[in-house]
N, C-alpha and C positions, 0 to 999 in steps of 0.2 A: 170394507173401510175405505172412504175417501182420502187420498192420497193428500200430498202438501200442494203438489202441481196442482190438482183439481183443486182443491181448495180455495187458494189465492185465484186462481185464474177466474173459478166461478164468484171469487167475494168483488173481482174486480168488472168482471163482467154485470154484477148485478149491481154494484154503485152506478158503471154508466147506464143501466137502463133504470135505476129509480133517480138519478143527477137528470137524466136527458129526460125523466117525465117531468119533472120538478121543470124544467126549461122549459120544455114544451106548455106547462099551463103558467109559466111568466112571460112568455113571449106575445100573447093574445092582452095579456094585460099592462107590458109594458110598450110595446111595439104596434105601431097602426096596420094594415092591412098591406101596405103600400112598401111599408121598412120590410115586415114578413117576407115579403115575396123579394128583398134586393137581399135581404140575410141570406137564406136559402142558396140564391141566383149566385153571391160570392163565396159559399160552401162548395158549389156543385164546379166553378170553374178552378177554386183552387185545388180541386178531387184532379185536374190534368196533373197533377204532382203526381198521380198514377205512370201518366208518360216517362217522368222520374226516375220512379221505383221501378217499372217493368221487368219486375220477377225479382230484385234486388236482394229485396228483404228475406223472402225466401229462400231463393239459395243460398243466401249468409247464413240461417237456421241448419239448413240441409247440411251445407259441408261443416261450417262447425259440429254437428254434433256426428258425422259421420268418422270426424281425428278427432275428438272426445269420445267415442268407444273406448279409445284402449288409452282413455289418461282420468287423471281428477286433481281437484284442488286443494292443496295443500297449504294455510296460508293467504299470501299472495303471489302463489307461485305455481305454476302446472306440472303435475308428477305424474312420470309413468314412462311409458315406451317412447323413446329419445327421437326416433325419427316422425311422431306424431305429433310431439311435441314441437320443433322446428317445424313442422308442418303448418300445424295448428297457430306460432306463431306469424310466419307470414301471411300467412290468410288473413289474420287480424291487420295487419298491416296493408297487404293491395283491399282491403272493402275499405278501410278509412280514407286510400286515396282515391277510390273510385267513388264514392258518398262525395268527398271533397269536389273531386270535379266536376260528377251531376250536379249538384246547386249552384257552383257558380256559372252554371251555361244552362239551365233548363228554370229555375226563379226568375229571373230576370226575363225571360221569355212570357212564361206563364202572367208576370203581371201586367208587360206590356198586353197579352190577350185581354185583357180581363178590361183594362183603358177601354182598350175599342171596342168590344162587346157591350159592358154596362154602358157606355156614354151614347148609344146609338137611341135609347128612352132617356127624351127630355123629363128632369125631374128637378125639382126643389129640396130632395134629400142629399146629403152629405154625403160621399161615400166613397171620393177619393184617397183621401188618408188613414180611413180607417181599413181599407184594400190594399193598402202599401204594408199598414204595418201588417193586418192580418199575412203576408206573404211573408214576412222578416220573419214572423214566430214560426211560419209555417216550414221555411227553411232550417232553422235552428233545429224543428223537431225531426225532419229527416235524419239530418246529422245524428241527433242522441238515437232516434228508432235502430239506424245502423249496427249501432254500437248495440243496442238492449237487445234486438236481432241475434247476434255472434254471440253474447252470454247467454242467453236461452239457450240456444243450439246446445251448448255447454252443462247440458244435465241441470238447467239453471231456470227451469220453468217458477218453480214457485217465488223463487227470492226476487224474479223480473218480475214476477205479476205483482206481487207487495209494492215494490217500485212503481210500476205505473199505477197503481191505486194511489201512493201516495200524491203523483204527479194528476192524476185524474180528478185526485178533492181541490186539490189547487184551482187548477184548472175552473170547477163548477162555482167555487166558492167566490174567484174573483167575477168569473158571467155571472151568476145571481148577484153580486155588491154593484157592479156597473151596469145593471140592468133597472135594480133597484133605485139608482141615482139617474136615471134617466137618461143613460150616455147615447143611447140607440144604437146605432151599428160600430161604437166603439165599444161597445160590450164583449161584442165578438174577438176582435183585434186584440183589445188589452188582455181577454184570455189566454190565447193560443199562444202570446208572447211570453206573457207574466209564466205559464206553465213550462214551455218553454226553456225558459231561463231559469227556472226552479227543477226542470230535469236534466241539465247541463250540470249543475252545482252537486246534485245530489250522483250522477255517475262520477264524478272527479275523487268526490267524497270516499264512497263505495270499493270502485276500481281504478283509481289514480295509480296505486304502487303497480297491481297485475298488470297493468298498459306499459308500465316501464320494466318489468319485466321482459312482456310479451315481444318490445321493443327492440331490446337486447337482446335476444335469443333470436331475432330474428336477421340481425346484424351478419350473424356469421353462416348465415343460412338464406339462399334461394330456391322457390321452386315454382314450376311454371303454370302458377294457377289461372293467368291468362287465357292458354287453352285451354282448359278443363269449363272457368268459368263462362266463356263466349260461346262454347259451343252449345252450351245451353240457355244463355241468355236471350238472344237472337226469338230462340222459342218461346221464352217466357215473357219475352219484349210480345210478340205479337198477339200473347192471350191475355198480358195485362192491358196492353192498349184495346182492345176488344174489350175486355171490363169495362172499360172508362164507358165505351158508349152503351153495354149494356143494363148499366147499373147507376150510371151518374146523368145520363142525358137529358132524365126525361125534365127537371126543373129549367134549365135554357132554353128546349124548344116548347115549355108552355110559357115560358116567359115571352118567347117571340111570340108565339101565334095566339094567344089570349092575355098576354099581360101581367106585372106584379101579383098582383093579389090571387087568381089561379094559380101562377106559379109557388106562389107562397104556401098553398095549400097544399100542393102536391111535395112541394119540399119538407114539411112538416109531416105528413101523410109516408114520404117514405123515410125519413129519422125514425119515426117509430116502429117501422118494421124491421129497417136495422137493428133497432134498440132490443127486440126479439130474437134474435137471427142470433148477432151477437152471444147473449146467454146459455140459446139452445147451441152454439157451438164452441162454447168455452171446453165441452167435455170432448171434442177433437182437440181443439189447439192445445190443450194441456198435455196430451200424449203426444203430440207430433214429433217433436224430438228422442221420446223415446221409439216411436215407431220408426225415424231414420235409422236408430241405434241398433234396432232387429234386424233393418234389410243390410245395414253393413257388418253385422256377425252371423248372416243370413239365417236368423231363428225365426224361419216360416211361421210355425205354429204359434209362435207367442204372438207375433205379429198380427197375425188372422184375429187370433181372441182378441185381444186387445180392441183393436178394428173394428172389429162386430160390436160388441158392448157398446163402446162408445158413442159411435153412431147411431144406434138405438136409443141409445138416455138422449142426442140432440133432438133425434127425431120426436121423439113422446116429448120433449121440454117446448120444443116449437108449436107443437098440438095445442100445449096446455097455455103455453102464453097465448098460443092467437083465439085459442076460445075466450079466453081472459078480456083481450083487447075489443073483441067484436059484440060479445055480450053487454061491455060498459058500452062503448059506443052507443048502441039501441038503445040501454037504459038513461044513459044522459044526453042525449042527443038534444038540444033547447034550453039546458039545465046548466051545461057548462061551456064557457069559451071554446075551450080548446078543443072540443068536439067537435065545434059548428067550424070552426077554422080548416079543418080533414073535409078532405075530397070526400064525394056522394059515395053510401055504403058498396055500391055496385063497382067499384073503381076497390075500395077495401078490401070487397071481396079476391077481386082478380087480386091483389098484390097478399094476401096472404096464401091464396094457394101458389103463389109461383116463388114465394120466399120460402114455403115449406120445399118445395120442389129442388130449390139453391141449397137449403140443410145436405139433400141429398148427394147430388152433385158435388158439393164441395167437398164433402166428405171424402167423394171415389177421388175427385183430385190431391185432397194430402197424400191417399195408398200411393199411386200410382206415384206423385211426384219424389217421395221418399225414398224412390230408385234413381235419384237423381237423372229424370226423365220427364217430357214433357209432352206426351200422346196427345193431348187437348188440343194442339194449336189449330186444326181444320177444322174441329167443331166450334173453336173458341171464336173466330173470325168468320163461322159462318153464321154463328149466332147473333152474333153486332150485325153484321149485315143487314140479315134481317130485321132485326129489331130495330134500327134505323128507318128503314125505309116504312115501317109496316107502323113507326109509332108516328112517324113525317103523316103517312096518311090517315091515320086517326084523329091525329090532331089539329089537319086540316078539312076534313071533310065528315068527321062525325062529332058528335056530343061529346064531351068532358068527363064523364060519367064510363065510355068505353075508351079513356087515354091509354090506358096498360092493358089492351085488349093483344097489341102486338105483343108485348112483355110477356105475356101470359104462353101465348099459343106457342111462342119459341122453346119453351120444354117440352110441349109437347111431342115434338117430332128429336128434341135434342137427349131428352132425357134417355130413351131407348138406343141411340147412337152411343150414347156415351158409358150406358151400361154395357154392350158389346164390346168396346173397346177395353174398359175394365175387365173384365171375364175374358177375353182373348189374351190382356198383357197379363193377367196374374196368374196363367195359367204357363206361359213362357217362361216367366222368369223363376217358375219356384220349379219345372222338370230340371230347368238349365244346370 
């Protein structure tokens, strides 16, 4: 029987990938060739909000539900073992001011980037203001993700995912109403804000009283979650910044070195592999928190099962989506928009075997991480490396058709590094 966690998490998972196809075939109709590729181009640079989060979000999940083992909610109120609960409430308390202080010193950076990178293509489109606001919602939602972070952690997987479904209809409902009126790149902006601003209201709603609770209780109580948290941050800083360029790079440097409308395709081209990716890995994230919950009452074996299962249904759900995607492609290929707008099947290609390869991989990085650990970091940063430099020269000196040729090859040799390291740390920590 499918749990409540899986449940919401996969009903929220599969709104955004039927909402983001529904985008994806109004954007060829609402949107020129030219908007396409500057949409995509101000996704990909506000994805530096990765720099942001760098591991943020996750360790917020991680320790929250590692002091939710041995508590639950009563209420609006947290019950159980007195020193977890003090625990538990400052935690809530140094993430909210750590959220705080990243956006006021890492937004305002990001948008300046974003001035000087777009403005460098002379263009006749708009996209100043609509780059401003997208950055305000974009901040807003760090702030609420923080907070929906910490309650997840919290044995809280289902009733967050209902949450962001709600916050995710908003979200598509106002991009399709402003897409459909012909806003063009304010389509984007009035989403992310309007959503935004509609997940701020609906947390206050929700957990307004348990934040002054948590508040309180935290009053009479310090603990030095500083150290705890830095000393793993540090690590999670440099595999999240490694993300940024392994996973977010490639629509800026096609936009420098072939233009808008390339770029636009490739940006579109990987939204929907995400939009796969995503699904097949709703049946990890839905356990994550229970799987911190096992390595901190160290119940190995529930652990493992769990583990195994799960990542098997992403794996076979990725199969099944990307045969899905790749069959329509061939068959409408001339027939619809939003076909001919996606990069040449040979580019499709590479980017569905190497997103099946990511199911993988990310999979062994929830295990591992859930030891509130972060083994990844040399592979994490050797991998951007490469894939930098290896998509720089594809993109300068080969066909459009072999862009994610770098992308591709860097599992290759990472996948088998990263399985050893997996099988080496989980065999340490379950003798220990």
């Amino acid at each position: 029987m499918i749990s409540r966690d899986v449940l919401y998490t996969q009903a929220n998972q599969v709104w955004k990938a039927a909402s983001g196809l529904v985008t994806l075939l109004l954007i060829p109709v609402f949107l020129t060739q030219e908007e396409q590729g500057y949409w995509f181009t101000m996704m990909s640079l506000a994805a530096l909000a990765m720099f942001a989060d760098l591991g943020f979000f996750t360790i917020t999940l991680q320790f929250s539900a590692h002091e939710f083992a041995y508590l639950k909610f009563e209420k609006s109120t947290v019950a159980g073992d007195e020193e977890h609960r003090r625990r538990l409430a400052s935690l809530f308390v140094f993430c909210l001011k750590w959220a705080l202080m990243v956006v006021s010193v890492a937004f305002p950076v990001i948008l300046v980037v974003g001035f000087i990178f777009i403005s460098r293509k002379p263009t006749g489109i708009q996209w100043a203001v609509p780059w401003t606001v997208y950055l305000v919602g974009s901040a807003l939602i760090f702030l609420s993700s923080s907070i929906l972070y910490f309650i997840e952690g919290c044995n809280s997987v289902g009733v967050i995912q209902k949450m962001r479904l709600a916050i995710a209809v908003v979200a598509a409902v106002l991009l399709w109403g402003a897409l459909a009126f012909r806003w063009g790149l304010y389509a984007l902006s009035i989403s992310v804000l309007g959503s935004a601003l509609f997940a701020t209201y609906v947390i206050i709603r929700n957990y307004g009283r348990l934040f002054l609770n948590l508040f309180s209780v935290s009053r009479a109580f310090t603990y030095a979650w500083k150290e705890q948290f830095f000393g793993l941050l540090w690590k999670y800083a440099l595999s999240w910044s490694a993300g940024y360029f392994i996973f977010q790079v490639y629509t800026p440097l096609m936009f420098q070195f072939h233009g808008p409308v390339e770029a636009g395709k490739v940006g579109l081209s990987i939204t929907l592999w995400i939009g796969v990716f995503s699904v097949a890995n709703s049946w990890l994230y839905a356990v994550t928190p229970r799987l911190n919950m096992y390595v901190s009452q160290k119940e190995w074996k529930s652990l493992d099962a769990v583990f195994a299962k799960n990542l098997t249904l992403a794996a076979v759900s990725f199969l099944v989506g990307s045969v899905t995607v790749l069959m329509s492609m061939y068959l409408l290929r001339g027939r619809l928009a939003l076909v001919d707008r996606l990069v040449e099947p040979t580019s499709m290609l590479f980017l569905a075997a190497a997103w099946f390869l990511q199911v993988i991989v990310n999979g062994l990085a929830v295990y591992l991480r859930a030891h509130k650990q972060e083994p990844l970091v040399i592979p994490s940063v050797a991998t951007a490396l490469y894939t930098v430099v290896t998509t720089l020269l594809c993109a300068k000196y080969l066909d459009t058709r072999y862009f994610f040729l770098g992308y591709l090859s860097s599992y290759i040799w990472g996948v088998p590094w990263i399985l050893y390291i997996f099988s080496t740390k989980k065999r340490a920590w379950q003798v220990a």
